[in-house]
ZALUM-476603 format. One line per field, with one value per residue (C-alpha): residue number from 1; z, x, y. Coordinates in steps of 0.02 Angstrom, whole numbers, plus 50000, padded with zeros to 5 digits. Example, Ala and Ser with C-alpha at 12.3 -4.5 7.8 and 13.67 -1.06 7.14 Angstrom:
2
num: [1;2]
pz: [50390;50357]
px: [50615;50684]
py: [49775;49947]
This chain:
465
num: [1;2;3;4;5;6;7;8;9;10;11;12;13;14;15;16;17;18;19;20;21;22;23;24;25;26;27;28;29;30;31;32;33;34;35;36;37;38;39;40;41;42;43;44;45;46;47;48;49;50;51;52;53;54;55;56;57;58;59;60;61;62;63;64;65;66;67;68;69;70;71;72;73;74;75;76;77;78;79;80;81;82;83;84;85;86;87;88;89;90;91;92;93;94;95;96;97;98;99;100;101;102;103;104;105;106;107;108;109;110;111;112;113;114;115;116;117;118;119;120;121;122;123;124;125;126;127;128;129;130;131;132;133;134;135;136;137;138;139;140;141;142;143;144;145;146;147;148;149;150;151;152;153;154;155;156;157;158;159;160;161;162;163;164;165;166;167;168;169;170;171;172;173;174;175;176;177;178;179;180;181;182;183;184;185;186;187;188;189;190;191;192;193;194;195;196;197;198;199;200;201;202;203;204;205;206;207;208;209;210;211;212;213;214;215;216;217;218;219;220;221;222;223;224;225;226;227;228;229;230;231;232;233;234;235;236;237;238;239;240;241;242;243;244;245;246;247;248;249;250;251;252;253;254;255;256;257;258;259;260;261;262;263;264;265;266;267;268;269;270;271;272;273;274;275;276;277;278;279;280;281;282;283;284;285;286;287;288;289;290;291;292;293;294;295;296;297;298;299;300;301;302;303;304;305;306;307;308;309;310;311;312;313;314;315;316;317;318;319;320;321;322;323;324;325;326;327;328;329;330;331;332;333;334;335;336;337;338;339;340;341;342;343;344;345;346;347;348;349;350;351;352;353;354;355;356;357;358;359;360;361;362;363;364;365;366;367;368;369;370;371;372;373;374;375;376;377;378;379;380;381;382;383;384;385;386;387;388;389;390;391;392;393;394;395;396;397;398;399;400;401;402;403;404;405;406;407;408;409;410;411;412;413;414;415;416;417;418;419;420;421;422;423;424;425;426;427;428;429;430;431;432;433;434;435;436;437;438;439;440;441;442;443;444;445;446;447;448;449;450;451;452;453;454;455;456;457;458;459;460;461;462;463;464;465]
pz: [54081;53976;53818;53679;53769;53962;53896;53997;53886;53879;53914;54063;54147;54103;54189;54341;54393;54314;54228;54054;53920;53866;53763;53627;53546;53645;53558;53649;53743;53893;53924;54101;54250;54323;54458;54412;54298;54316;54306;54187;54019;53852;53822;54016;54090;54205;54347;54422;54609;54765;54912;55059;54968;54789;54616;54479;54377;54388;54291;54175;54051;54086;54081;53917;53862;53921;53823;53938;53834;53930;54066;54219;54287;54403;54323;54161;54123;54026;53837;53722;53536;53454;53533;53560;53693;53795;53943;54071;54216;54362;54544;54645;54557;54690;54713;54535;54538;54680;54576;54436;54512;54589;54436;54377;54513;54450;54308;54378;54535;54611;54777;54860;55046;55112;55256;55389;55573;55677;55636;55544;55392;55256;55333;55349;55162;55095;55190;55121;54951;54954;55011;54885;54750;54753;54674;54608;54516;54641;54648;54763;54826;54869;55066;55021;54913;55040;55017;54949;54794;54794;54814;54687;54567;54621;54580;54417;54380;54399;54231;54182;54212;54401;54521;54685;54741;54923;54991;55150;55192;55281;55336;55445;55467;55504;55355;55240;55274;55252;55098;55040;55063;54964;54804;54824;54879;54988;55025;55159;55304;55394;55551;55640;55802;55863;55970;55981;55791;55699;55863;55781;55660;55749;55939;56044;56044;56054;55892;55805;55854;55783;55601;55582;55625;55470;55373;55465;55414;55224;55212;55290;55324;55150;55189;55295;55434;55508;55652;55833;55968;56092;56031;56154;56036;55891;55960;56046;55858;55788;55914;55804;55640;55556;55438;55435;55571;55561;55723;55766;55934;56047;56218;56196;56129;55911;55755;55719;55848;55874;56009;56064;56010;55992;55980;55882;55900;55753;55850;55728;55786;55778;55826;55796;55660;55721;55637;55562;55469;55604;55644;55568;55628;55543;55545;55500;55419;55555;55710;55855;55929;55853;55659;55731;55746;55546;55519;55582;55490;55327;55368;55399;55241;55113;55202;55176;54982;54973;55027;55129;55277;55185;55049;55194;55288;55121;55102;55285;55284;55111;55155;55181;55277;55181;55179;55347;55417;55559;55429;55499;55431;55494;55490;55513;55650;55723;55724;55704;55644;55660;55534;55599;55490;55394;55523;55698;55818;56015;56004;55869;55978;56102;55999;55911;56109;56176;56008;56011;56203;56172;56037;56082;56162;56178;56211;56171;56081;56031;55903;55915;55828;55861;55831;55713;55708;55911;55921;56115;56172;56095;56244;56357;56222;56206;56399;56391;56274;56395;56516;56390;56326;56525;56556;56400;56480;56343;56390;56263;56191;56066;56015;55885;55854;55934;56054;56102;56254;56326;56290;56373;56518;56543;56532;56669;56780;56758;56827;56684;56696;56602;56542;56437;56331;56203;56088;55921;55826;55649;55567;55531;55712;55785;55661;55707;55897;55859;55754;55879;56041;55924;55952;55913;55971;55975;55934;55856;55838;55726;55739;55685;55599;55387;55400;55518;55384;55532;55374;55355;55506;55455;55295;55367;55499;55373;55271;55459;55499]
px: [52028;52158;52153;52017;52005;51973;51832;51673;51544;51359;51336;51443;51351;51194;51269;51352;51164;51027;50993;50884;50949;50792;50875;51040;51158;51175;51365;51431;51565;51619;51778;51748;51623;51566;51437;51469;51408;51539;51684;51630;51752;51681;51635;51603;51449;51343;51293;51126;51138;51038;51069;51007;51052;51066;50970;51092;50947;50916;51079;51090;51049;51239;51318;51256;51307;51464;51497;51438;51428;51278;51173;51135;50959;50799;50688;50669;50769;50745;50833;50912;50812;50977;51089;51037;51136;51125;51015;51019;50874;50917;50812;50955;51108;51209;51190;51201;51368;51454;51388;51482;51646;51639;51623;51777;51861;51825;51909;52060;52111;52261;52299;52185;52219;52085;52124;51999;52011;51944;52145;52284;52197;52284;52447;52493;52384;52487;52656;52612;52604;52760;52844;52743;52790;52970;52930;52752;52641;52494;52323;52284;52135;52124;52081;51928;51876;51855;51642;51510;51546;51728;51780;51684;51761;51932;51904;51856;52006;52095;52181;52285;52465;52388;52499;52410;52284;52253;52104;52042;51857;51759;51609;51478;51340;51324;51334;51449;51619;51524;51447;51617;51721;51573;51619;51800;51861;52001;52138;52186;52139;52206;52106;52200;52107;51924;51884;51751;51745;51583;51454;51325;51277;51347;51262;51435;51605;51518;51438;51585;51658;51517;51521;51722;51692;51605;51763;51797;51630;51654;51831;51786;51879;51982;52063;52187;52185;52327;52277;52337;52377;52371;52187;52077;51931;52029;52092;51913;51869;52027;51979;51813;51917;51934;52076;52272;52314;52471;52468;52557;52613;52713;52662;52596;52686;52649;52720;52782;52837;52936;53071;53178;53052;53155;53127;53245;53334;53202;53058;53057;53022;53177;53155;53187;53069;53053;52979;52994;53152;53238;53231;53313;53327;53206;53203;53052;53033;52865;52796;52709;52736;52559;52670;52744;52581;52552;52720;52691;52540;52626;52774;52652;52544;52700;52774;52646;52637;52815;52960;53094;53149;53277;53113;53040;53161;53199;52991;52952;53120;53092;52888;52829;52681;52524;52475;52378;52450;52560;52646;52781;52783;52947;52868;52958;53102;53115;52916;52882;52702;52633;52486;52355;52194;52141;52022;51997;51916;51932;52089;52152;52173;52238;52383;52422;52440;52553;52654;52673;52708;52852;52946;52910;53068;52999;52822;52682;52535;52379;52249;52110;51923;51774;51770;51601;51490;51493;51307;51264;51423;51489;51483;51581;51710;51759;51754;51861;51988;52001;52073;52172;52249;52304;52361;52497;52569;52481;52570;52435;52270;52181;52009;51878;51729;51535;51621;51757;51684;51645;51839;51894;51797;51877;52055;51994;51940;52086;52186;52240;52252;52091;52218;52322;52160;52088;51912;51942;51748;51817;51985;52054;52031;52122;52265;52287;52299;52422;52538;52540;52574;52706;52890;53055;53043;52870;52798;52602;52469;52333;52203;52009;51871;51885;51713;51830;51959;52105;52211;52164;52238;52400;52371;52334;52468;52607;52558;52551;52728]
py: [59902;59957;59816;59756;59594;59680;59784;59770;59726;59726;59511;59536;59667;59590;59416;59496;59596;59487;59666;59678;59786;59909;59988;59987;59885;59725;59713;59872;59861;59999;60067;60065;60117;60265;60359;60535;60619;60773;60675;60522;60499;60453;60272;60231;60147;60277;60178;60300;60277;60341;60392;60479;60664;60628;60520;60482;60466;60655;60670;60537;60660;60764;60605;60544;60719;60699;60538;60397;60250;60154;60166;60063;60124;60075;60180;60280;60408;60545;60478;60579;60572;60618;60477;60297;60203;60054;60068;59916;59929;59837;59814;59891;60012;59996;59804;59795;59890;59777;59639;59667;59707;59552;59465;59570;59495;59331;59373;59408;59277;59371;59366;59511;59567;59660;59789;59799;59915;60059;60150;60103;60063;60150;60171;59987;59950;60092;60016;59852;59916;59991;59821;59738;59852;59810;59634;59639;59772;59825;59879;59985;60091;60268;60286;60394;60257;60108;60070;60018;60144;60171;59976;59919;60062;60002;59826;59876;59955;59812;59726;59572;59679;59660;59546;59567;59692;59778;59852;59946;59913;60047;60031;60147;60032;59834;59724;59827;59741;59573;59640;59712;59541;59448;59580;59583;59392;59415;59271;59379;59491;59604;59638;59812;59852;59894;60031;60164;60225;60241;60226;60332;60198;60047;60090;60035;59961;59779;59823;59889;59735;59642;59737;59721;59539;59515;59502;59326;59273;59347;59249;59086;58956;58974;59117;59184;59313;59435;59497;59607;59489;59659;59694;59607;59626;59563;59412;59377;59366;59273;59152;59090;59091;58917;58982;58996;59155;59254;59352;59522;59630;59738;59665;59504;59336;59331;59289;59464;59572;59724;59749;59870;60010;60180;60364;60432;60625;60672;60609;60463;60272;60147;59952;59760;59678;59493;59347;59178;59205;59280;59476;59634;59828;59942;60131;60189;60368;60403;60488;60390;60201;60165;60141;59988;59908;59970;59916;59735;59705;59738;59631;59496;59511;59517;59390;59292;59352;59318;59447;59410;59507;59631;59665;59726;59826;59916;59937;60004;60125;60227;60222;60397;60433;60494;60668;60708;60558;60610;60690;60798;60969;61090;61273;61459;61449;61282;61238;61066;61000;60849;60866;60724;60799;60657;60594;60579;60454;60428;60275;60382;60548;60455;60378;60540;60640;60474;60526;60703;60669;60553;60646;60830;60921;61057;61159;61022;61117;61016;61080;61001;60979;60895;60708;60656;60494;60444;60472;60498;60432;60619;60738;60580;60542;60727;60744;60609;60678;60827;60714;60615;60792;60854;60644;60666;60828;60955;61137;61241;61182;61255;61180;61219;61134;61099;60985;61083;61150;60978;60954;61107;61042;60871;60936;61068;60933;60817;60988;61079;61284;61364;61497;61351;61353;61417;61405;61481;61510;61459;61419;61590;61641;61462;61517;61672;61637;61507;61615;61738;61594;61480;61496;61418;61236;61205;61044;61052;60915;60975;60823;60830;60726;60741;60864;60978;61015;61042;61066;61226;61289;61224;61316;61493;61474;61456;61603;61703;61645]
């Protein structure tokens, strides 16, 4: 919202969320939206929402001192007598605040791809971007801001300059991809993989299946889907999609494919981009075979938006993976990181142990924490990693974390030597182990769930080297 005519005013929150304005000026305009209090910038619309931990009505009262310029509430608040501003009560805040970005959609019909996947998600919307940003201006959202909060803040962001937008969707429960394609509209989807992400609110793989389906549904036939022809899941769902499909793969017969899949000196992934207009080498700038997948999808969303195969190549080559993204960090003599924080989930673990096993020359170290939201299926899944660790020819394993005993355990039953590992009891005490085992030619995964904060380890361990 960055000119007089994009500001958000008063008759267009009160159409987007059926709202009545209790209070105020009813010719205000807002300079744009916000849902905390701490952070909010003069002139924006407070939105008070709820949640399991927190009331923003409690703190409607900071924000109004801080400058908010209106109010969206379910309740009363406590008003200031000094300063009168617009107060709109709604049933539901946070309905009320998807509401309204949809309408703000509305108001600006650009092509919107919406990125949807148990992995992969903000590395191919991020690659796509970058392709896309060659030719068009993009909006974009933050990873950490993929919900039922953060999309809706994106989409408000959006202005006229705009070209094409694209957003991930996450989602931890059933219903809130389908609720987040109602709000944003996409023309296209981009469906990445399903596997066993998110159990504790979803129950099992069936029903993660189930909730990333809900993006199909939320398109409909109108729209467009781009999805992975080597995900059994994902093409069990294509298969019910009345819409144009663009597919993608590695094994199986698609529309996009890589071939000739390399691993370069640096550790780095080399192969053959293939699709409609023919096929072109790309070199990618990334760790693990899992980026081609990432890769694909982006070819086969700005395709569709309208780059040609050298627009690509240049995009994919000079992309850059995000921080904590198999990001490859060179530390003290020779050391090579691969610095996997961000998140972690079973399918993801497994990819970033095939990767570290396929480029490491030398020593292959993994540090690992505990993986969150599997519900019961916890104590199996880290079990299970055990195994997967031993399986990808892990020489040293260091683990921290609840779990990390039931991972210790697996890769001691698929045969690995109890003296190869190690529990650390907090960060400082992992880093300090690993400073003292690390040598010249070592390479080092450091992979945990976001509540772990692996980062840390990488942190400490440079300051000890």
């Amino acid at each position: 919202m960055t000119s007089e005519e994009e500001q958000l005013s008063i008759e267009m929150v009160l159409e987007a969320t059926k709202g009545v304005l209790i209070q105020g000026d009813a010719q205000t305009s807002f300079a744009g939206v916000s849902t905390d209090s701490r952070s909010i910038r003069p002139g924006e619309l407070f939105f008070a929402l709820r949640g399991g931990h927190f009331d923003g009505h409690r703190f409607f009262a900071e924000a109004v001192q801080r400058g908010a310029g209106g109010g969206v509430v379910e309740e009363e608040v406590e008003r200031s007598s000094e300063k009168t501003i617009p107060l709109i009560k709604v049933t539901d805040t946070l309905r009320a605040l998807g509401d309204l970005a949809n309408l703000w959609r509305k108001r600006h019909p650009i092509p919107l791809v919406a990125v949807v996947g148990s992995n992969g998600k903000t590395t191919t919307k991020e690659m796509a971007a970058g392709i896309l940003e060659k030719k068009y201006k993009v909006m974009k959202n933050p990873g950490n801001l993929n919900n039922l909060i953060g999309l809706p803040l994106s989409l408000l962001k959006m202005n006229s300059k705009d070209h094409v937008a694209i957003l991930e969707m996450g989602m931890n429960r059933k219903g809130e991809i389908l609720r987040l394609t109602q709000i944003a509209e996409p023309e296209l989807g981009i469906l990445t993989n399903i596997g066993p992400v998110h159990l504790e609110g979803l129950g099992s793989v069936e029903g993660v299946m189930e909730a990333k389906g809900e993006l199909l549904e939320g398109m409909g036939a109108q729209g467009r889907l781009i999805f992975n022809a080597d995900d059994p899941r994902v093409v069990e769902l294509s298969k019910g999609f009345g819409g144009d499909k663009i597919s993608f793969g590695i094994q199986n017969p698609a529309d996009w494919m890589a071939t000739d899949i390399r691993t370069r000196e640096d550790g780095r992934i080399s192969f053959q981009l293939k699709g409609s207009n023919g096929k072109i080498p790309v070199s990618l700038q990334l760790i693990g075979r899992h980026q081609v997948y990432n890769a694909l999808a982006a070819a086969a969303v700005t395709s569709s938006l309208g780059v040609g195969m050298e627009g690509m190549k240049g995009g994919l080559e000079a992309f850059q993976s995000p921080p904590m993204r198999m990001e490859l960090i060179l530390l003290g003599e020779g050391i090579k990181i691969i610095n996997d924080a961000y998140n972690a989930n079973p399918p993801s673990m497994e990819s970033a142990l095939i990767a570290l096993e396929e480029v490491a020359r030398g020593r292959k170290i993994a540090v690992l924490g505990d993986m969150w939201e599997l519900g019961e299926y916890a104590r199996q899944a880290h079990r299970e990693l055990g195994r997967v660790v031993k399986e990808r020819g892990v020489n040293l394993l260091f683990l921290l974390g609840q779990f990390a005993r039931e991972v210790a355990h697996g890769a001691q039953e698929a045969g690995m030597d109890p003296q190869a590992i190690c529990l650390g009891k907090d960060h400082h005490e992992v880093s300090l182990l690993l400073a003292r085992t690390v040598k010249k030619g070592d390479w080092v995964l450091v992979k945990g769930s976001r509540i772990t904060k692996m980062e840390e380890i990488i942190k400490e361990l440079r300051e000890a080297l």
